[in-house]
DOLO-645728 format. One record per atom (N, C-alpha, C, O): atom name; z negated, y, x. Coordinates in pm, 1 decimal. Layout:
N
(r 'CA'; (Z; Y; X))
...
This chain:
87
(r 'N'; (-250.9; 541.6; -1114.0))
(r 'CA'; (-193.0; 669.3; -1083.4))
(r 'C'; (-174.3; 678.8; -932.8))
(r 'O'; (-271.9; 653.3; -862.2))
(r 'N'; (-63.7; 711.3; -878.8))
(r 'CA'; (-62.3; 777.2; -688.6))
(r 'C'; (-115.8; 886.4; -703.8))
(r 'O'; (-99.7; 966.8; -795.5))
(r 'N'; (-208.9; 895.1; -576.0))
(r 'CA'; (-252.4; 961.7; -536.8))
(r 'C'; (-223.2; 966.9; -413.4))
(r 'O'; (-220.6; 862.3; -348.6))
(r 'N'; (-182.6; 1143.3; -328.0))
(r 'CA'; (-220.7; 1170.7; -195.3))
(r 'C'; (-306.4; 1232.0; -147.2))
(r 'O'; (-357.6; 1327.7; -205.3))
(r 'N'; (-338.9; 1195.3; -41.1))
(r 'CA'; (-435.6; 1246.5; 54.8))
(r 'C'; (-436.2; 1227.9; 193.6))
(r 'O'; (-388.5; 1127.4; 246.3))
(r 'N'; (-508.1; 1355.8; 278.8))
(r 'CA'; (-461.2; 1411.3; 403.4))
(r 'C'; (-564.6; 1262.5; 466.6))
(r 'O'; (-669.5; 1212.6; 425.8))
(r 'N'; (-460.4; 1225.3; 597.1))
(r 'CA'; (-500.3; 1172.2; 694.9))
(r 'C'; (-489.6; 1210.8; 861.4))
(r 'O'; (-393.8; 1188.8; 935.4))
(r 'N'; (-570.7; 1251.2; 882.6))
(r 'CA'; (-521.2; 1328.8; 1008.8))
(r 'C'; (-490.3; 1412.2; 1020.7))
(r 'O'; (-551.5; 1516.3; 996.7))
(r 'N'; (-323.8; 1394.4; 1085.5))
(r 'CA'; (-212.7; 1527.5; 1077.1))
(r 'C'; (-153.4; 1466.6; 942.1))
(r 'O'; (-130.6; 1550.9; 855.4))
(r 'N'; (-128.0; 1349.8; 914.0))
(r 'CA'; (-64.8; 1298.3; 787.6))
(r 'C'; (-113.4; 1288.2; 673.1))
(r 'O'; (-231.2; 1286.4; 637.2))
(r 'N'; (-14.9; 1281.1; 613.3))
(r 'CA'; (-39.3; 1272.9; 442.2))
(r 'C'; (10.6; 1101.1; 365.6))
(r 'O'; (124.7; 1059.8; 344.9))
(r 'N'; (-123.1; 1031.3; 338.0))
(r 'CA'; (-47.9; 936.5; 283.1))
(r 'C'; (-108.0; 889.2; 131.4))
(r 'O'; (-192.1; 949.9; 65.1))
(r 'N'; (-61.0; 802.4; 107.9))
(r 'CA'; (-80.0; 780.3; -64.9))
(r 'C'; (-114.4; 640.2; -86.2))
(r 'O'; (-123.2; 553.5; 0.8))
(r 'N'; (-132.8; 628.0; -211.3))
(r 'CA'; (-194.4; 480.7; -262.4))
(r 'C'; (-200.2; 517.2; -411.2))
(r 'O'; (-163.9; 622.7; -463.3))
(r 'N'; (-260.1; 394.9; -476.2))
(r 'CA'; (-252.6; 375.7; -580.9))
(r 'C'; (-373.5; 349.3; -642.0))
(r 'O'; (-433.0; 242.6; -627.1))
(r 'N'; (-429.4; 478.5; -737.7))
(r 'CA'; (-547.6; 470.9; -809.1))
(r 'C'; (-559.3; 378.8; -904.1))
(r 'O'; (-463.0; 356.3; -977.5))
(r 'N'; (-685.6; 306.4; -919.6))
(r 'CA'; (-713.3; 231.0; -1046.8))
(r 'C'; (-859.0; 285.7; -1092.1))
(r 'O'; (-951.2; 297.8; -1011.5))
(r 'N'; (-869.7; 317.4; -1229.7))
(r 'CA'; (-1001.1; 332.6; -1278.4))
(r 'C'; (-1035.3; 261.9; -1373.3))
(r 'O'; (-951.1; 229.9; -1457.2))
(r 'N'; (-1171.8; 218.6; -1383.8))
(r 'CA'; (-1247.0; 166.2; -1489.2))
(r 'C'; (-1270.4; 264.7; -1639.9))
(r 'O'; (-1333.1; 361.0; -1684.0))
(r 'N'; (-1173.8; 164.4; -1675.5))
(r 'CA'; (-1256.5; 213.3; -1846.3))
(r 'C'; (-1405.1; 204.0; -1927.1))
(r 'O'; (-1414.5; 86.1; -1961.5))
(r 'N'; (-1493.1; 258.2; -1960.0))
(r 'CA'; (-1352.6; 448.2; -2007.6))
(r 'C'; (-1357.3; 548.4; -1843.8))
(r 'O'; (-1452.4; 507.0; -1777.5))
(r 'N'; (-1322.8; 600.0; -1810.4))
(r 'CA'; (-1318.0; 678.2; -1697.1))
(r 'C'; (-1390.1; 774.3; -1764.1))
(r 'O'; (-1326.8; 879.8; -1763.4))
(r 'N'; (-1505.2; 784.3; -1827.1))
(r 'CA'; (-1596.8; 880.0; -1842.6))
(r 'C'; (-1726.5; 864.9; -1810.7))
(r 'O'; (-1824.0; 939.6; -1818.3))
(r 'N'; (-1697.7; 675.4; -1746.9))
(r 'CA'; (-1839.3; 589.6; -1704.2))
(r 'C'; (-1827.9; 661.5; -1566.5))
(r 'O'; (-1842.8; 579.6; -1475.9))
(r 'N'; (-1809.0; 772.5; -1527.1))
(r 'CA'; (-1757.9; 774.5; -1341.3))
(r 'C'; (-1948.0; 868.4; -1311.5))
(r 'O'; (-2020.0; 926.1; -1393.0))
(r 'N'; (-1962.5; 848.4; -1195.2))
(r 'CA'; (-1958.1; 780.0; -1113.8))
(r 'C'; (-1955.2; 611.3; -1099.5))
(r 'O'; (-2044.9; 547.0; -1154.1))
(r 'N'; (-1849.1; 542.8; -1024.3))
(r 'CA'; (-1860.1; 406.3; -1022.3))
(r 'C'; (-1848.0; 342.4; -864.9))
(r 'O'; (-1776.6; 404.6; -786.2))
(r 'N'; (-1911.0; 229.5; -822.1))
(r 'CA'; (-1891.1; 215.3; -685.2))
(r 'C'; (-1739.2; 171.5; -657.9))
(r 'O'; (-1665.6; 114.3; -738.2))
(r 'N'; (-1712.1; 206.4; -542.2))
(r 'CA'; (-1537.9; 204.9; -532.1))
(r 'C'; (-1498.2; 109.3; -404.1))
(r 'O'; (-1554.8; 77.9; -299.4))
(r 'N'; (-1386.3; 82.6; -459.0))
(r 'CA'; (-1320.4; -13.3; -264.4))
(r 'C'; (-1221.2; 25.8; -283.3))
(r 'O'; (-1163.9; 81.1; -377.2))
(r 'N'; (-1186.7; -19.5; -140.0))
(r 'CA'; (-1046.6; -10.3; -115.5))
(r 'C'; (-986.5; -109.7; -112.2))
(r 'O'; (-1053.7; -209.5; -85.9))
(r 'N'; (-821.9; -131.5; -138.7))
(r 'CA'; (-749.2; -201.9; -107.7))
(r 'C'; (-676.5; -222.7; 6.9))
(r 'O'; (-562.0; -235.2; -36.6))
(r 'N'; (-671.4; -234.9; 133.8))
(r 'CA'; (-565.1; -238.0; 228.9))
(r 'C'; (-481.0; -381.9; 248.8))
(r 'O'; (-518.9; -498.9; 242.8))
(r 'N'; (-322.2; -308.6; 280.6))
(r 'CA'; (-258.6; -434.8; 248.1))
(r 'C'; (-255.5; -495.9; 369.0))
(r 'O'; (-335.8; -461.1; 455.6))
(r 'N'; (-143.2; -616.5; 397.4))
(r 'CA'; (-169.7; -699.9; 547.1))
(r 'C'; (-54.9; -575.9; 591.4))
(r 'O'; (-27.7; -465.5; 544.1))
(r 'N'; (1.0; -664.3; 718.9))
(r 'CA'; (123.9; -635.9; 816.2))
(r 'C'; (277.8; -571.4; 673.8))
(r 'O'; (350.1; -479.6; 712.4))
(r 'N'; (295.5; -612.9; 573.4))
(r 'CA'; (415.7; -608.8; 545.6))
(r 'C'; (412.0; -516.3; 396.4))
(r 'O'; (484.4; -515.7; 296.9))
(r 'N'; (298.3; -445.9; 433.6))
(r 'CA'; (299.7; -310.8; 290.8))
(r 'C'; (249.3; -353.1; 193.3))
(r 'O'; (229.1; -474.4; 199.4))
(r 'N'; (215.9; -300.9; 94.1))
(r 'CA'; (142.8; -235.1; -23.7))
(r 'C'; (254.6; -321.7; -127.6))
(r 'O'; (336.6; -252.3; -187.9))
(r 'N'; (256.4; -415.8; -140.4))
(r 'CA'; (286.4; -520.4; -261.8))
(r 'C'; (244.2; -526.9; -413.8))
(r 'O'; (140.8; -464.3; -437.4))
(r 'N'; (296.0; -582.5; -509.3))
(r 'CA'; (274.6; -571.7; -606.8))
(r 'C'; (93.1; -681.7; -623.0))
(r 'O'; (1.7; -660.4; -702.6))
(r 'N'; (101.1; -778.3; -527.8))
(r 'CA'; (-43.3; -859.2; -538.7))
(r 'C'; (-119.1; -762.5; -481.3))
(r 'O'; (-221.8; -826.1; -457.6))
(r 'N'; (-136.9; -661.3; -446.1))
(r 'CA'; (-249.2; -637.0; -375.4))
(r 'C'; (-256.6; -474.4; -504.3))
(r 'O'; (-360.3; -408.5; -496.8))
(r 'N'; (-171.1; -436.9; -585.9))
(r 'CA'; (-182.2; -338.2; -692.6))
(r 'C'; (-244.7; -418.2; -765.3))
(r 'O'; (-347.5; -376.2; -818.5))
(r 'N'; (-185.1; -611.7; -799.1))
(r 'CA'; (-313.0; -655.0; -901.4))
(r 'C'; (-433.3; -643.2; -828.3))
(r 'O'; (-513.1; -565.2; -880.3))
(r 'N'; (-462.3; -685.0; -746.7))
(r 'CA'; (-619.2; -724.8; -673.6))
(r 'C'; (-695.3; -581.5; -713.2))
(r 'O'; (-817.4; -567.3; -719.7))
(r 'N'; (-609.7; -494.2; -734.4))
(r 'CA'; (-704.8; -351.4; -731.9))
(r 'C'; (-697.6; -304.5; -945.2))
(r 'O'; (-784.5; -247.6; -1011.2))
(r 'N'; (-606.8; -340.4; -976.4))
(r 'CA'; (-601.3; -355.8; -1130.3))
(r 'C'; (-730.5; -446.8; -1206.3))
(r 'O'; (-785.9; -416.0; -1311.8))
(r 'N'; (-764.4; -584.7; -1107.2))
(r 'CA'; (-868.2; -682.0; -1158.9))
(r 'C'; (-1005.5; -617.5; -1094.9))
(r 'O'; (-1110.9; -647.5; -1151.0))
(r 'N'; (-1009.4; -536.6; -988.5))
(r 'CA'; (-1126.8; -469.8; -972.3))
(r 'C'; (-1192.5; -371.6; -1047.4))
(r 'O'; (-1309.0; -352.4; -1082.3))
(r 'N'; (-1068.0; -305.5; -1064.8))
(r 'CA'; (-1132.9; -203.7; -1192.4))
(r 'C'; (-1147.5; -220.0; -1325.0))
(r 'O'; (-1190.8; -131.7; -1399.0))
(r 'N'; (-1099.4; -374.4; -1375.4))
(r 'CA'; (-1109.0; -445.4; -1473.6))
(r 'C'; (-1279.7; -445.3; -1446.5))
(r 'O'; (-1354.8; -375.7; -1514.8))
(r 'N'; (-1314.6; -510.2; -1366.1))
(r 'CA'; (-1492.0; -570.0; -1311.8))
(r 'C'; (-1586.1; -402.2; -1286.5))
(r 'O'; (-1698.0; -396.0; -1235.6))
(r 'N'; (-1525.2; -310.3; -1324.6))
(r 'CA'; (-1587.7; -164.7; -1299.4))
(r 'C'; (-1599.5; -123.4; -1197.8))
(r 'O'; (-1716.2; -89.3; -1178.8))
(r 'N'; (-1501.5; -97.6; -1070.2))
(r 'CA'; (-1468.9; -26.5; -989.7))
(r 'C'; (-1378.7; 20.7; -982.6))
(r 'O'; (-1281.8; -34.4; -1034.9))
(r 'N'; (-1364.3; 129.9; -923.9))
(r 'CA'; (-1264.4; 241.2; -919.0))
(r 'C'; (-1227.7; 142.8; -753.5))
(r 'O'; (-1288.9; 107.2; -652.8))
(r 'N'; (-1060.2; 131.6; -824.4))
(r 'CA'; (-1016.7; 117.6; -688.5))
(r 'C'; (-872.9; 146.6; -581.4))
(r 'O'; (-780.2; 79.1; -626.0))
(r 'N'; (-845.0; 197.7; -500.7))
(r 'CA'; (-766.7; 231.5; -424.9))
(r 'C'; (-719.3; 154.7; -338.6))
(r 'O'; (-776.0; 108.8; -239.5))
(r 'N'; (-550.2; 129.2; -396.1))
(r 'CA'; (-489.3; 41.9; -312.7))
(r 'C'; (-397.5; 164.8; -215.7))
(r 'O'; (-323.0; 250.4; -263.4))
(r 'N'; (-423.8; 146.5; -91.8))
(r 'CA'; (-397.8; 243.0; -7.7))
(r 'C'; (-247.9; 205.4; 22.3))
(r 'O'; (-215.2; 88.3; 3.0))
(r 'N'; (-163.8; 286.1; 63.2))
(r 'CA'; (-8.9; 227.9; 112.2))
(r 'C'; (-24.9; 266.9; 297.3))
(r 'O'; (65.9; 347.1; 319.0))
(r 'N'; (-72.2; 251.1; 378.3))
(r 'CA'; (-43.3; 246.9; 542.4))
(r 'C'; (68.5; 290.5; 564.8))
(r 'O'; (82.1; 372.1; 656.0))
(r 'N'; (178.6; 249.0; 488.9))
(r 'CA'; (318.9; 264.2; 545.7))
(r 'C'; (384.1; 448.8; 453.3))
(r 'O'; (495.6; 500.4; 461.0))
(r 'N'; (316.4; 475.6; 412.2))
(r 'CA'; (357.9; 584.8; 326.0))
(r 'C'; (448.1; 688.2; 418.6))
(r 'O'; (539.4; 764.7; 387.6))
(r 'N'; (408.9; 670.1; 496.7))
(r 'CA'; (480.1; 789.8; 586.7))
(r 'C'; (642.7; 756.3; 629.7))
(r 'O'; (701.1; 839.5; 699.0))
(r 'N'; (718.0; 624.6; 584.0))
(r 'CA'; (856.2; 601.9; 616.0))
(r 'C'; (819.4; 484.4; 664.9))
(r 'O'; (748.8; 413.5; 593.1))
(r 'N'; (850.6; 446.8; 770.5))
(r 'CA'; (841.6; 312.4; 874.7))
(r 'C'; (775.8; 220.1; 826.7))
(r 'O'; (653.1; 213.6; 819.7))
(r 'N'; (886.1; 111.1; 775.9))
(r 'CA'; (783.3; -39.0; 748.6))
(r 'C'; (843.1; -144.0; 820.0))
(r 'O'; (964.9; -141.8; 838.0))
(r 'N'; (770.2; -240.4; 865.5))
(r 'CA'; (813.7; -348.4; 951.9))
(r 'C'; (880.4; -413.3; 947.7))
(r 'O'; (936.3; -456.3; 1048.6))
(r 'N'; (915.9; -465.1; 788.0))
(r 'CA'; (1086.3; -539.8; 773.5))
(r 'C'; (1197.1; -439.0; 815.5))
(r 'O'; (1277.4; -485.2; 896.5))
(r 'N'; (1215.3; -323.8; 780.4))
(r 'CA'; (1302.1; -234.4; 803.3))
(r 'C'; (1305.0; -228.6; 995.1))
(r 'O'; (1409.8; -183.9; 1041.9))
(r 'N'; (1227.4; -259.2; 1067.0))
(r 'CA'; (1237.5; -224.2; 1231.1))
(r 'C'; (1317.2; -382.8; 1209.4))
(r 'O'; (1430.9; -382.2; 1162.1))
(r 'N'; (1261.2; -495.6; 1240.8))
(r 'CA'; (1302.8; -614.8; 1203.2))
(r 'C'; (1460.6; -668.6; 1115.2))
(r 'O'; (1543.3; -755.4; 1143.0))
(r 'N'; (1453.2; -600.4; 1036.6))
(r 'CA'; (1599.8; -612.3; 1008.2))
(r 'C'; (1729.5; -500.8; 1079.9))
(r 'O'; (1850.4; -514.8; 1061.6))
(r 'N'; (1679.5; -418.8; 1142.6))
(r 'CA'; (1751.6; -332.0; 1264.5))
(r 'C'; (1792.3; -441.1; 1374.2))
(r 'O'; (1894.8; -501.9; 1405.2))
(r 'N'; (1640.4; -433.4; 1423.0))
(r 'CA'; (1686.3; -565.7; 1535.1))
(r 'C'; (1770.4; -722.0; 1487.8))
(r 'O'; (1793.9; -812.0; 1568.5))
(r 'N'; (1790.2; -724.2; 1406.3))
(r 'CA'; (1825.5; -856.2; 1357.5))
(r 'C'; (1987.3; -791.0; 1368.4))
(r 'O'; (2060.9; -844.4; 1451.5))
(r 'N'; (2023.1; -717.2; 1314.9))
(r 'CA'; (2101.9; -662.1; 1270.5))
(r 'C'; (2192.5; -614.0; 1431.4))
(r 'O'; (2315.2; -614.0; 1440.7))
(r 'N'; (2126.6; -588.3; 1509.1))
(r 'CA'; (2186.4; -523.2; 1672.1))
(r 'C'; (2167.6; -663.1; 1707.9))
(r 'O'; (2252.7; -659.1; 1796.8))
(r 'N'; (2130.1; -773.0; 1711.9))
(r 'CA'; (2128.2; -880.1; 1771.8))
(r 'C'; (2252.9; -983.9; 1700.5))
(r 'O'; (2299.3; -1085.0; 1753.3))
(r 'N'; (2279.6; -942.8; 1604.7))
(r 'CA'; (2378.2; -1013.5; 1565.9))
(r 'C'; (2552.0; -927.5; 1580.0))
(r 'O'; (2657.3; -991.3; 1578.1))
(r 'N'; (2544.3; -799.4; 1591.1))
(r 'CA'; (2644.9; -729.0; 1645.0))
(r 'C'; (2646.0; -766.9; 1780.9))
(r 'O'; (2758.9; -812.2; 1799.7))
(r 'N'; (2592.1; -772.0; 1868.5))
(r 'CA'; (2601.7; -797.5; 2001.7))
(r 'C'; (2656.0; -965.1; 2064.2))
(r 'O'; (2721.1; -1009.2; 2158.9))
(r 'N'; (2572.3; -1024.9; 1927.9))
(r 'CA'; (2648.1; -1155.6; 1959.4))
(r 'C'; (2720.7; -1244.8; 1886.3))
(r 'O'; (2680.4; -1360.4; 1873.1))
(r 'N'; (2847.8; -1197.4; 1824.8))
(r 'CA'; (2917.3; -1275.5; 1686.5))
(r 'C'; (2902.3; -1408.6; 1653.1))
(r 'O'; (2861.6; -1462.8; 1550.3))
(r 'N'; (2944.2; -1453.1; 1762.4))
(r 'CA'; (3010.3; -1592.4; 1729.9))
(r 'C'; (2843.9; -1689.0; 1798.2))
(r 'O'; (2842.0; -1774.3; 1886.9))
(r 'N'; (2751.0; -1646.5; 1735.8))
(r 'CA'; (2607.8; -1744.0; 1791.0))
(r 'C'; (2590.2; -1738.4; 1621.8))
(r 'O'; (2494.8; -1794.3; 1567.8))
């Protein structure tokens, strides 16, 4: 399930996983954080096989707020190749 929650001044989200039955709760919990390039489908399994093993777990998204690093990166790629055609 997504879930949000306040960070700061911001609001960002991730992706809940719970252990069955979710009536076993309280359960010890982790987090998921992804690398440099966002909240991927491997790192939703890594948190799917945790709560398989009985933790509640939260794969967090960092980037929730808009701005992800391929998107700056393909800008610049993108003004670097307008600027210089014929390279």
């Amino acid at each position: 399930m997504i879930v949000r929650f306040a960070s700061g001044g911001d609001t960002l989200e991730g992706a809940l996983y719970l252990p069955e039955p979710a009536s076993a709760l309280p359960r010890p919990a982790v987090v998921v954080v992804h690398d440099v390039w966002g909240l991927y489908e491997q790192y939703h399994a890594v948190a799917k096989r945790l709560a398989g093993a009985g933790f509640v777990a939260l794969a967090v998204d960092l980037y929730a707020r808009g701005e992800r690093p391929v998107q700056r990166r393909n800008a610049r790629l993108k003004l670097l190749v307008s600027e210089n055609p014929s390279r």
